[in-house]
C-alpha positions in Angstrom: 141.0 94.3 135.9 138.7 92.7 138.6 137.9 94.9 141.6 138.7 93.9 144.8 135.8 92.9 146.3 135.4 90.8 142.9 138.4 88.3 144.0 136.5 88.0 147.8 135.0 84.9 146.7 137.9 82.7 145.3 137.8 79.1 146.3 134.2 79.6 148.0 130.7 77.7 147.1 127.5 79.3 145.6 124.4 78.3 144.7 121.9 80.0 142.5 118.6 78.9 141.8 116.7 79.9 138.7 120.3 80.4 137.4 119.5 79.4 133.4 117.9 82.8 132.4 117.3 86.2 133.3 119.0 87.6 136.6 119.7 84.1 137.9 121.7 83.8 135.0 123.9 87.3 135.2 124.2 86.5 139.1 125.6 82.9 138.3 128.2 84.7 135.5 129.4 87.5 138.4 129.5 85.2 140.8 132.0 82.9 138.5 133.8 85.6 137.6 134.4 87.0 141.4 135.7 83.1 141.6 133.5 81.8 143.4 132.4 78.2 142.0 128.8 78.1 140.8 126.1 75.0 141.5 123.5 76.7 139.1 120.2 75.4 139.8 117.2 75.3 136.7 114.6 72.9 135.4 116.0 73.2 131.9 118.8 71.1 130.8 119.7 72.7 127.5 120.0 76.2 129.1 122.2 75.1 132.2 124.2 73.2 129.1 124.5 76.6 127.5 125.8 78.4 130.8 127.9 75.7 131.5 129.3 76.2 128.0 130.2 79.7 128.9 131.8 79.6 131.9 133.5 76.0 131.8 134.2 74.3 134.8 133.6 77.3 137.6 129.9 75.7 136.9 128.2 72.6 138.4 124.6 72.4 136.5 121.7 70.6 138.2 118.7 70.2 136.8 115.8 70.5 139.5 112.9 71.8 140.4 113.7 74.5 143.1 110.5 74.1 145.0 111.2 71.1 145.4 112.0 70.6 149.6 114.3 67.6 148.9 116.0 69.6 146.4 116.4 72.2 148.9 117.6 69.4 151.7 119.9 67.5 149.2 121.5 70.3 148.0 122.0 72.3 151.1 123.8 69.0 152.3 125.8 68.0 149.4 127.7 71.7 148.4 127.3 73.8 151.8 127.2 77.0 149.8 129.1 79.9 151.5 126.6 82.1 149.1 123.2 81.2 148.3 121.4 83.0 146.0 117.6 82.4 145.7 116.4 83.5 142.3 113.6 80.9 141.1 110.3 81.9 140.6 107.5 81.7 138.2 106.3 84.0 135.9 102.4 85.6 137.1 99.6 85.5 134.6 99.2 89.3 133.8 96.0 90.0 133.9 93.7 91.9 136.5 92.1 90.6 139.5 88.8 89.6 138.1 90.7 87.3 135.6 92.3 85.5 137.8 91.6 81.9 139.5 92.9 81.0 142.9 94.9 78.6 141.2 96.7 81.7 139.0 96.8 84.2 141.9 98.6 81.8 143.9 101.1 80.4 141.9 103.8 82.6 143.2 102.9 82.0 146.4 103.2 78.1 145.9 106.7 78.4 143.8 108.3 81.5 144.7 107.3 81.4 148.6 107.9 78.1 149.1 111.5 78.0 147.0 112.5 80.6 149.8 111.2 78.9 152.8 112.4 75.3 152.2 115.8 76.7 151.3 116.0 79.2 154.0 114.5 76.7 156.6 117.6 74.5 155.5 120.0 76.1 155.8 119.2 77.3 159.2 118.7 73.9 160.2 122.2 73.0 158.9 123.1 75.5 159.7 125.3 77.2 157.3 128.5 78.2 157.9 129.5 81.2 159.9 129.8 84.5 157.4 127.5 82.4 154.7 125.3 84.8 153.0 121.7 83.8 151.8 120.5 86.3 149.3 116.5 86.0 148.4 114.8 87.7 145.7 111.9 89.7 146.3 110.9 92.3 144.0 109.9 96.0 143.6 106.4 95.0 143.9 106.8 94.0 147.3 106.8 97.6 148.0 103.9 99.3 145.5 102.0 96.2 144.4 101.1 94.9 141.5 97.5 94.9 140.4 97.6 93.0 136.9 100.1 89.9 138.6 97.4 88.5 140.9 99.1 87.3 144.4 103.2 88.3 143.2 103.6 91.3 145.1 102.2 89.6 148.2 104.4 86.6 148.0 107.3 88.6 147.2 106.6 90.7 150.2 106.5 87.4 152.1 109.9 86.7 151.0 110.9 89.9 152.6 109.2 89.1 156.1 110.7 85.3 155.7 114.6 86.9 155.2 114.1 88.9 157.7 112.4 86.0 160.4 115.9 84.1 159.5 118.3 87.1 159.8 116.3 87.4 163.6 117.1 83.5 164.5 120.2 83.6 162.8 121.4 86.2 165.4 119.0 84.5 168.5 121.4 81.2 167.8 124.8 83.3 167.5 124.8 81.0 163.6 126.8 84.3 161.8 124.7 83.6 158.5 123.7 86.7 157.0 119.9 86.4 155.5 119.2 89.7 152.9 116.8 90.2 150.7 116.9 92.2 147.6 113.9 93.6 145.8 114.9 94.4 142.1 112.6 97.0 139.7 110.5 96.2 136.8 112.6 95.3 133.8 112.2 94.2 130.4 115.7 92.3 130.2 113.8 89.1 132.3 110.8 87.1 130.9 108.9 88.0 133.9 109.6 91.7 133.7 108.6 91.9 129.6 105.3 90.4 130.1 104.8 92.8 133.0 105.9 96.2 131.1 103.6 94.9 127.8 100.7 94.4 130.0 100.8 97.7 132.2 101.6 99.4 128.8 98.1 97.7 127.2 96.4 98.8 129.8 97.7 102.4 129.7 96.9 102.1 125.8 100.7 103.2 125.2 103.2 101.0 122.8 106.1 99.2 125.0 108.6 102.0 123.8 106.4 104.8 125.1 105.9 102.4 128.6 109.7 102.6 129.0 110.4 105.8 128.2 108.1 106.5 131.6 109.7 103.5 133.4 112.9 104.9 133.2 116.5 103.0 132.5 116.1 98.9 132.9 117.9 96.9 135.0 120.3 94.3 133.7 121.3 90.5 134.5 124.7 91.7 134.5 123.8 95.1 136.7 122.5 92.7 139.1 124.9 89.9 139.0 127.4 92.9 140.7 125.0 94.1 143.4 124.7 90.2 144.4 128.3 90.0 144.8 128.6 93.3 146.8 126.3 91.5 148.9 128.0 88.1 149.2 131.8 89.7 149.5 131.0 93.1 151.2 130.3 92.6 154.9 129.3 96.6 155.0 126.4 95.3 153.2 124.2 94.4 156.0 120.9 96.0 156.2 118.5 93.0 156.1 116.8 94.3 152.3 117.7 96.4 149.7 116.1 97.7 146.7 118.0 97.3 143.3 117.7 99.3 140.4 120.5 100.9 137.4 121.7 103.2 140.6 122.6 100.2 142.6 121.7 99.0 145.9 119.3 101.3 148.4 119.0 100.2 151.9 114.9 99.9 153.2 113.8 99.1 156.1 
């Protein structure tokens, strides 16, 4: 049986970005099944066929790129998501500092960054409605860095400053839309997160299974597909970031 805070979101609007794979993808399936209706947001068609597929019609694929400003503008302006959930980002090339170029060290920064601040911008512009809830993902690494991922940990960090800039002007203009961020741990169940534990295990000289062993429990798409809808139906959830991992949702500050 569905919790209550799972039946908060019946009849409402979300929108996920990067919601083909990974965590995008269990956050799209929670958020369905809280019934909420999903726009889920992804450059590839046959995946967003695949989800749509799953959940039926509680799912509006579009096929964009999430960077994409106009995306951002359009998109904000055609559903008016009461929950917006943004997920998209690219994966970093692993390798240490030396191996990088400017052009990999900044890719985050030029995807993942700007994803947040064209949306964000947007919908503070709109504004969203009163008791909306924009969710961004940061990451762990916001918090520790990340020495073989070239500029992610500093772009996700600037996703945490950028939530909190529009949680301040959200409250300076009385809008009532809540801006969080959440900044999930390193796991294997996301593209992004294998190539990350096979390279740090590499460079520790350790096999995967021995890496994870260390690493502790992984967090799943469906683990965090829950914590985002604690976030979008609990209104005691509002401390401006939180931490994910398998315990759940940490306040930071």
């Amino acid at each position: 049986m569905p919790t209550q805070e799972l039946t908060d979101l019946t009849g409402t609007t979300a929108l996920v970005t990067g919601a083909s794979r990974g965590f995008g993808r269990g956050v799209a399936v929670a958020l369905s099944a809280a019934g909420a209706s999903v726009v889920a947001v992804a450059r590839d068609r046959g995946l967003l066929e695949d989800l749509q597929a799953q959940l039926g019609d509680t799912v509006i694929p579009v096929v964009a790129d999430a960077s994409d400003a106009v995306v951002a503008g359009r998109l904000v302006e055609e559903y008016h998501p009461r929950t917006l959930v943004l997920n998209a980002g690219a994966s970093p090339l692993a390798r240490p500092l030396q191996r990088q170029t400017w052009e990999t060290f900044s890719r985050n920064w030029e995807v993942d960054v700007q994803q947040v601040f064209n949306w964000t911008r947007e919908s503070l512009l709109r504004p969203l409605d009163p008791g909306s809830v924009v969710i961004a993902f940061s990451s762990g690494a916001a918090l520790g860095g990340s020495l073989l991922s070239g500029g992610y940990a500093g772009a996700k960090a600037t996703i945490k400053f950028i939530s909190a800039y529009a949680a301040a002007e959200s409250e300076r203009d009385a809008l009532g839309v809540k801006f969080v961020s959440v900044l999930p741990k390193l796991s294997p169940a996301t593209d992004l997160g294998a190539n990350g534990v096979a390279a740090y295990a590499a460079r520790q000289g350790v096999d995967v299974d021995t890496f994870l062993e260390v690493l502790g429990p992984a967090l799943t798409p469906e683990q965090v597909g829950k914590a985002i809808v604690q976030l979008a139906a609990d209104p005691g959830h509002d401390r401006p970031s939180y931490l994910l991992t398998v315990e759940g949702l940490s306040p930071i500050s």
